[in-house]
N, C-alpha and C positions, 0 to 999 in steps of 0.2 A: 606286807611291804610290796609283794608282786601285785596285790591288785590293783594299791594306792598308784603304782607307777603306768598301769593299763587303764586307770582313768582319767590319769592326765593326757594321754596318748591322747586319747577322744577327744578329749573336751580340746588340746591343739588343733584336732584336724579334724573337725566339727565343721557340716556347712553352718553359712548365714543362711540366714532366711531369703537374703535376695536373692542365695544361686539354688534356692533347693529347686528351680528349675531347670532345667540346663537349655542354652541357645544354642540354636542351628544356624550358623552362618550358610547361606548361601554360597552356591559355587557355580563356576562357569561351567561345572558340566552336569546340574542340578537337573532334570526332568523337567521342573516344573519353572527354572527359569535360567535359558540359556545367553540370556545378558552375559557379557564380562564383567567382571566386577570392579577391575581398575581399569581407567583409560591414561593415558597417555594427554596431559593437562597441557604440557608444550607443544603438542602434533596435534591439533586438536583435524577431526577429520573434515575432508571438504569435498563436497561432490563434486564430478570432475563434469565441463560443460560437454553434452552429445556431441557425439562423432560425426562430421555433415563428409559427406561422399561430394569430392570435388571432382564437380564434370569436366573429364580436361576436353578441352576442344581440340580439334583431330589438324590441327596443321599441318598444308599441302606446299610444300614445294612444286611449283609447276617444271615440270621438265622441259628443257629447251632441245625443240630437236633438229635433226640436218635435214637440210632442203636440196633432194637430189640437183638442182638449177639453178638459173636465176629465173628473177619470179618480176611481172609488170606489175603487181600488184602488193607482191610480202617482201616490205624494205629489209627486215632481218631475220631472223627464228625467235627473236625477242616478240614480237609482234604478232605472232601465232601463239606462243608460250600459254598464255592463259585459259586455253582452250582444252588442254590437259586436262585442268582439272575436274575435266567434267566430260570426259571421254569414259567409256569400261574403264574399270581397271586394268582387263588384259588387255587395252591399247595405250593406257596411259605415256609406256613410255615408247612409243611408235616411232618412227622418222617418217620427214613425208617425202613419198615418190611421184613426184610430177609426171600425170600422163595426160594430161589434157591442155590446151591453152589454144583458145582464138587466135592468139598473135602467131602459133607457130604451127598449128593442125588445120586451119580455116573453120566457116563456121556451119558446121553440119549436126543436126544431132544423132546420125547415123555415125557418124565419126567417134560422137561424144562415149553413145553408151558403148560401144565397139573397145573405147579406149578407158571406159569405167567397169568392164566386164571382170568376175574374178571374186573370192570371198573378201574380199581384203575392203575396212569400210574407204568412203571418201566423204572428201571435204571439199564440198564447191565454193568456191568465191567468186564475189561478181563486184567491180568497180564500179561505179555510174560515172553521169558526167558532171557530179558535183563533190566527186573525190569521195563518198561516203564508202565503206567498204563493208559485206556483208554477208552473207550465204548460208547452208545448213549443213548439216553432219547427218550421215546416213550407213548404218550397216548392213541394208541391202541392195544389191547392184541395181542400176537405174537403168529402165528396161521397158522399150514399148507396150503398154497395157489399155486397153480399156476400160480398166478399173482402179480402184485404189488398192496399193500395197507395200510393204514394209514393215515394222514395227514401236514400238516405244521408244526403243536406245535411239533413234536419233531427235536431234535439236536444231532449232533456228538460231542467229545470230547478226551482233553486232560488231564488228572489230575500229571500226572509225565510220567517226568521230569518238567513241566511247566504247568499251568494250560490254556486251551482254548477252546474257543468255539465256534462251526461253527453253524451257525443257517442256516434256508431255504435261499436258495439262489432264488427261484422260475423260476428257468435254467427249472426245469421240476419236474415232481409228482413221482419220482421215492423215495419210501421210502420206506416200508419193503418189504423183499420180502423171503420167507420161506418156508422150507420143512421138509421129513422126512430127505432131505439128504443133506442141508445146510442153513445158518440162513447168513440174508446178510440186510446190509441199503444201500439206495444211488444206485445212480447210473451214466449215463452219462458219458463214459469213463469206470473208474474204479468205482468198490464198496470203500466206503468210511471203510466200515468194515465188511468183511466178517471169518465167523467160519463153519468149518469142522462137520460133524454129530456127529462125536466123541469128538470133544473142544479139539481138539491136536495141528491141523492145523489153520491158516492162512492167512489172506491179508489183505492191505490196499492201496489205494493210490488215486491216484487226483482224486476227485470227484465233476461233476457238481451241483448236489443236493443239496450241503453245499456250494459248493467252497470251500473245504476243501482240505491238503493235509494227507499226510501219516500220520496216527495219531499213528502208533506202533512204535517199535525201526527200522522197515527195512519194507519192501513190504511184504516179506512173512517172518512169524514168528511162533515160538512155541510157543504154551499156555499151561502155569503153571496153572491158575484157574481160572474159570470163575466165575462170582456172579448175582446176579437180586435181586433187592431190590422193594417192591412196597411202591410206598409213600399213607402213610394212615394221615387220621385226630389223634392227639393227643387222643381224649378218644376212640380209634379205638385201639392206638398203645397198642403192648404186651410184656413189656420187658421181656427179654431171651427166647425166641419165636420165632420158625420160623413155618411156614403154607406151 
């Protein structure tokens, strides 16, 4: 009786022939294959588009500064304003110290460089007599030589009719060049802006130094006033004051 009931046991739980081999499911942490095994049939997956590096562009406020004076030639501090931005940074925000002008010093250039003397840079403007207004920017003192001297950091310009600015072109090191008997920038070709001993006379034109062209109303012009502004630090500056 005990046997008859141990071979029915077997014969219940007997394989089939289909399992007498046994399957290996796969796993997601199988060796031989690290697929996952179920995905996610709702969320199905999506590559995401590459990351682009947006180049922010450096927006300048130009700084409006105090004008130690009144000026024959700068109607406001709006009017110089754009020249900021393209000054060093450590003058960016400058004010400007009038210490030169034909209308109120006469016209000498002994006077000029006497009264541009100093670390401090400047900023010449010259009027003609077609109302164009013009000049250059310089960080070193303007100083009889008979040679050329100065450096890079300064530039030429335009303020009216239009505002522009020529910076180093690095064509060559041709940048101030001074006497008792005429005051000139630039060079290579033509001076980019030259003035008379007297601020009466006249020139400008193509210049490799800048790459600059005619910054006056014509090649050769007359000057109505000249001006030299030095840019000082704010607790330096002296309103209605000029040195």
């Amino acid at each position: 009786m005990f046997q008859l009931r141990l071979n029915r046991i077997r014969r219940r739980w007997s394989i089939s022939p289909e399992m007498n081999t046994a399957t290996v499911m796969p796993t997601s942490t199988s060796p031989l294959n690290s697929t996952p095994l179920h995905r996610s049939i709702s969320s199905p997956t999506t590559s995401a588009p590459p990351s682009r590096r947006l180049r922010r562009r450096r927006t300048h406020t130009s700084y409006i500064p105090r004008i130690s004076s009144s000026s024959a030639i700068v109607p406001s501090p709006q009017f110089v304003s754009p020249l900021h931005a393209h000054f060093p940074v450590r003058y960016s925000s400058c004010d400007w110290q009038a210490v030169y002008s034909t209308m109120r010093d006469g016209v000498s250039l002994q006077t000029f460089f006497a009264k541009c003397a100093g670390p401090d840079p400047i900023v010449l403007l010259v009027r003609d007599s077609r109302k164009a207004v013009f000049g250059c920017y310089t960080t070193t003192p303007w100083k009889s030589s008979k040679q050329y001297y100065g450096n890079g950091e300064g530039f030429v310009f335009t303020l009216s009719p239009s505002v522009k600015v020529h910076k180093w072109s690095r064509a060559n090191s041709f940048f101030q060049l001074s006497s008792s008997k005429s005051l000139a920038i630039g060079g290579g070709g033509k001076f980019a802006l030259f003035l008379d001993s007297m601020f009466e006379r006249g020139s400008s034109g193509p210049c490799a130094t800048f790459k600059s062209p005619c910054l006056a109303s014509a090649d050769e012009f007359d000057i109505v006033v000249v001006e030299a502004y030095k840019l000082v630090p704010p607790f330096r500056f002296s309103q209605g004051k000029h040195h």
